[in-house]
N, C-alpha and C positions, 0 to 999 in steps of 0.2 A: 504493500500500500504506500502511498505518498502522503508525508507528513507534511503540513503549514504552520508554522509556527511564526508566531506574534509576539517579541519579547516586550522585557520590561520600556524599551526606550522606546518600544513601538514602530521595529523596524521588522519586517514582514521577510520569512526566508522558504523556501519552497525547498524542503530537503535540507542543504546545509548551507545553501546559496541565495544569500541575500536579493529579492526582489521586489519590482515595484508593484502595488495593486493593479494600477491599469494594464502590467505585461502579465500579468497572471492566468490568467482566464486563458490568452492566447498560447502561452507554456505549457499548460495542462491540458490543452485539445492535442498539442503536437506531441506531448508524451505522452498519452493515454490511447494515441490514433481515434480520436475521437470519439472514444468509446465512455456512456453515459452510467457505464453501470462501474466503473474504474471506484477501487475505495481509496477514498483520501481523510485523513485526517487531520484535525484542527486542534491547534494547542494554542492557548493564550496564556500570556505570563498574568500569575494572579493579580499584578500595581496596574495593570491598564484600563484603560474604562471597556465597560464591558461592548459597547456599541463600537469599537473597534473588529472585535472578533466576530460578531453580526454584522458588519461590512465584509468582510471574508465568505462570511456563510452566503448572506446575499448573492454576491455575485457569483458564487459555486452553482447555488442553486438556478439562475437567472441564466446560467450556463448548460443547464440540464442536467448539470452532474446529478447522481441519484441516490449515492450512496456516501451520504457526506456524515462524520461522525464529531463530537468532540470529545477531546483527551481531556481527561480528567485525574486530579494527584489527590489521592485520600490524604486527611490530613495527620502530622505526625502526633 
């Protein structure tokens, strides 16, 4: 599966590779071969506002991805 991750500083990485939102959508149709049922996952660092990582998930979904999940860290 392909992870997205949204850190603390609110900088967006697709895998381990820092990118921008608007090349996202486009990255993820060319690695996926455009396939809507591809599982990708979503990680946001806990300090961000949450309507960050809801920008993410939007434009997944507004993409057709279908199988969009979020990561979650039980707490210590």
């Amino acid at each position: 599966p392909l992870t997205i991750t949204v850190d603390a500083k609110g900088l967006l990485y697709l895998q381990e590779t820092v990118i921008e939102v608007s090349a996202l959508v486009p990255r993820l149709i060319a690695i996926t071969d455009s396939n809507p049922e591809a599982r990708i996952y979503v990680r946001g660092d806990k300090s961000i506002a949450y309507g960050q990582v809801m920008e993410v998930m939007g434009a997944l979904n507004s993409a057709g991805f279908k199988k969009v999940a979020l990561i979650s860290e039980l707490p210590k």
